[in-house]
C-alpha positions as CSV (number, residue, x, y, z in Angstrom):
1,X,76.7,102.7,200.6
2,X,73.8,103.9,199.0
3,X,70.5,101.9,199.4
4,X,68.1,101.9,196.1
5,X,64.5,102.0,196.7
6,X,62.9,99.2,195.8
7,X,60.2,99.5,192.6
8,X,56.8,97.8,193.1
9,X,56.5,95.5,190.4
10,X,53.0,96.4,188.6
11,X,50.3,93.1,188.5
12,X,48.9,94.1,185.7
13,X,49.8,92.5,182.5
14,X,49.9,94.4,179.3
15,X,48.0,92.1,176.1
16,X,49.1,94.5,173.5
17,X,51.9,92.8,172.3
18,X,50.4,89.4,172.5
19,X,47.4,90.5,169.9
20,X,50.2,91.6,167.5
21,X,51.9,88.1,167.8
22,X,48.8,86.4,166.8
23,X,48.2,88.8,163.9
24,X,51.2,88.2,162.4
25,X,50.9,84.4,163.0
26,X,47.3,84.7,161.0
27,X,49.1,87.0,157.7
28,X,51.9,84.2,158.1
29,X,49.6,80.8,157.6
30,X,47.8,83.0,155.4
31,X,49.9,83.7,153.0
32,X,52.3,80.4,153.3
33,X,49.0,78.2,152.9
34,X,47.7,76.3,149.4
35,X,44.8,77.3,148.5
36,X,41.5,74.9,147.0
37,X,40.4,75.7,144.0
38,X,37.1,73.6,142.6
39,X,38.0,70.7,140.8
40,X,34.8,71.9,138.4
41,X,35.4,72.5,134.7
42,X,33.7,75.5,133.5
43,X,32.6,74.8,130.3
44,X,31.3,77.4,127.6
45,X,28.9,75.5,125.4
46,X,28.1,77.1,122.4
47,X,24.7,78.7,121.7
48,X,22.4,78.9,118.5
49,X,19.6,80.7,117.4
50,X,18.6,78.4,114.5
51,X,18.5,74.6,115.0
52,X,20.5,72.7,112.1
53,X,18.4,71.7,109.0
54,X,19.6,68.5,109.2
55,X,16.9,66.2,110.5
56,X,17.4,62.7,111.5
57,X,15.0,60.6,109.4
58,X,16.1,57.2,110.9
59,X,14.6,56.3,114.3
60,X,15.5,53.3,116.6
61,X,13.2,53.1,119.9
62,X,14.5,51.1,123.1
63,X,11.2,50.2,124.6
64,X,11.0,49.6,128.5
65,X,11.9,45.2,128.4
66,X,14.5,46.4,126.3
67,X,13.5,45.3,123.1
68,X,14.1,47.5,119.9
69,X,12.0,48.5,117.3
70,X,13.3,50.4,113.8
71,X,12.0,53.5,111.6
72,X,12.7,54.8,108.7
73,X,11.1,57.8,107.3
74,X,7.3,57.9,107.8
75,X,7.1,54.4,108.1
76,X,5.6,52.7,110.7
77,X,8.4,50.9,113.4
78,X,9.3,47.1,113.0
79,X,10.7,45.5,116.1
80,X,14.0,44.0,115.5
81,X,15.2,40.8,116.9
82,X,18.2,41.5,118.2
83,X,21.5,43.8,118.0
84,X,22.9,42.1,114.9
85,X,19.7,42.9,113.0
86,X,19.7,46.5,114.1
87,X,23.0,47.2,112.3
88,X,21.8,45.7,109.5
89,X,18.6,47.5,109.3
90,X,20.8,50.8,110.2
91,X,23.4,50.2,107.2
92,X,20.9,49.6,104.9
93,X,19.8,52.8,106.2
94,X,22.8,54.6,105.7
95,X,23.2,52.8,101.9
96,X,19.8,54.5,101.0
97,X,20.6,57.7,102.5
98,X,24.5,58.4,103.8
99,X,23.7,62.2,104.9
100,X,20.9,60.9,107.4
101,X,21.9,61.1,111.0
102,X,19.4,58.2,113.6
103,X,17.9,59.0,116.1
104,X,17.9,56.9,119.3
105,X,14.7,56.9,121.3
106,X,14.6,55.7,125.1
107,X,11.6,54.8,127.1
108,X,11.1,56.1,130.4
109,X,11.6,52.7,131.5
110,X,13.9,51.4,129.9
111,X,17.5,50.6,131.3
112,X,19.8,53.7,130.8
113,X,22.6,51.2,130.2
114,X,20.3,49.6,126.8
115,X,20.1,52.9,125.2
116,X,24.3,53.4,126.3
117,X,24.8,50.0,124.2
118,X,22.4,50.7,121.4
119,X,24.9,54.0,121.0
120,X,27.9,52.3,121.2
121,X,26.6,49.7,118.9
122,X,26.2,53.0,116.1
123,X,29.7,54.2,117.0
124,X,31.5,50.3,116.3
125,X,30.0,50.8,113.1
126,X,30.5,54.3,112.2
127,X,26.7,55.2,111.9
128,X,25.9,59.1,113.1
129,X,23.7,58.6,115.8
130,X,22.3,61.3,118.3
131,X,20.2,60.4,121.6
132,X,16.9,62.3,121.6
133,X,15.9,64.3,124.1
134,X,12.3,65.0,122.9
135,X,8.9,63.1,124.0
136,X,8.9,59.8,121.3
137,X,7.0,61.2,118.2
138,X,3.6,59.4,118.7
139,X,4.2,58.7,122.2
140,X,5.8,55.0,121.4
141,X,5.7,52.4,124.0
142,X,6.2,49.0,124.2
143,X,3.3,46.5,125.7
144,X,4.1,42.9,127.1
145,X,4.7,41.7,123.6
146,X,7.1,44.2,122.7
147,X,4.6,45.5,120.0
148,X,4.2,49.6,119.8
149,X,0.8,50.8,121.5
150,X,-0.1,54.4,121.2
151,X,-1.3,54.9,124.6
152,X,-0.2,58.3,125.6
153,X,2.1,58.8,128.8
154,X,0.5,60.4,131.5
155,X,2.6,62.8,133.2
């Protein structure tokens, strides 16, 4: 009988096959995983070049205690009382001139959720507001009696 040699077994310990493993691991999560898109809308908004004709004659102001005061025209702002006599003032308004859209004026320091009521108050009653994003024309604000003083902001 014929004796074999014995091999040496080598010590080393070859990692080539080991890196393909893992690479193929990473393609397979890869391409088996969801994906996260942004929950963002993109939104396109139009653009003009011209601003609309269409001015809003009517003003209301919500001064910084919250009170309200009324414009129409040229004229000089009358506080109102309270939230039934702005809709009336507003739908005599809109009886006098149905085209006219109204401004809503907000103070610096007035309470964001005032001027939200004073807009919901024009949509109950179908009356085309718009919230005003310019300075107040004449730099309106109210003093502790709710009365307009023309003191301009400093900013």
């Amino acid at each position: 009988m014929s004796l074999k040699k014995q091999q040496r077994m080598l010590a080393t310990f070859s990692m080539a096959s080991m890196t393909d493993v893992v690479f193929l691991l990473l393609v397979f999560f890869m391409v088996t995983s969801t994906f996260i898109f942004p929950t963002a809308l993109e939104v396109n908004l139009p653009q003009s070049a011209e601003q609309t004709q269409l001015k809003p004659i009517t003003r209301v102001y919500v001064l910084a205690d919250g009170s309200l005061q009324g414009a129409y025209g040229d004229a000089e702002p009358m506080p109102l009382a309270d939230d039934a006599s702005l809709v009336m003032f507003l739908k005599k308004v809109q009886e006098q001139d149905p085209e006219s859209g109204i401004a809503v004026y907000g103070d610096v320091e007035a309470a964001y959720g005032r001027v939200i009521e004073v807009l919901n108050l024009g949509a109950a009653n179908d009356l085309k507001m718009v919230l005003a994003t310019t300075p107040v024309p004449g730099n309106m604000t109210g003093n502790a009696n709710g009365q307009p003083d023309d003191t301009a902001i400093q900013q």
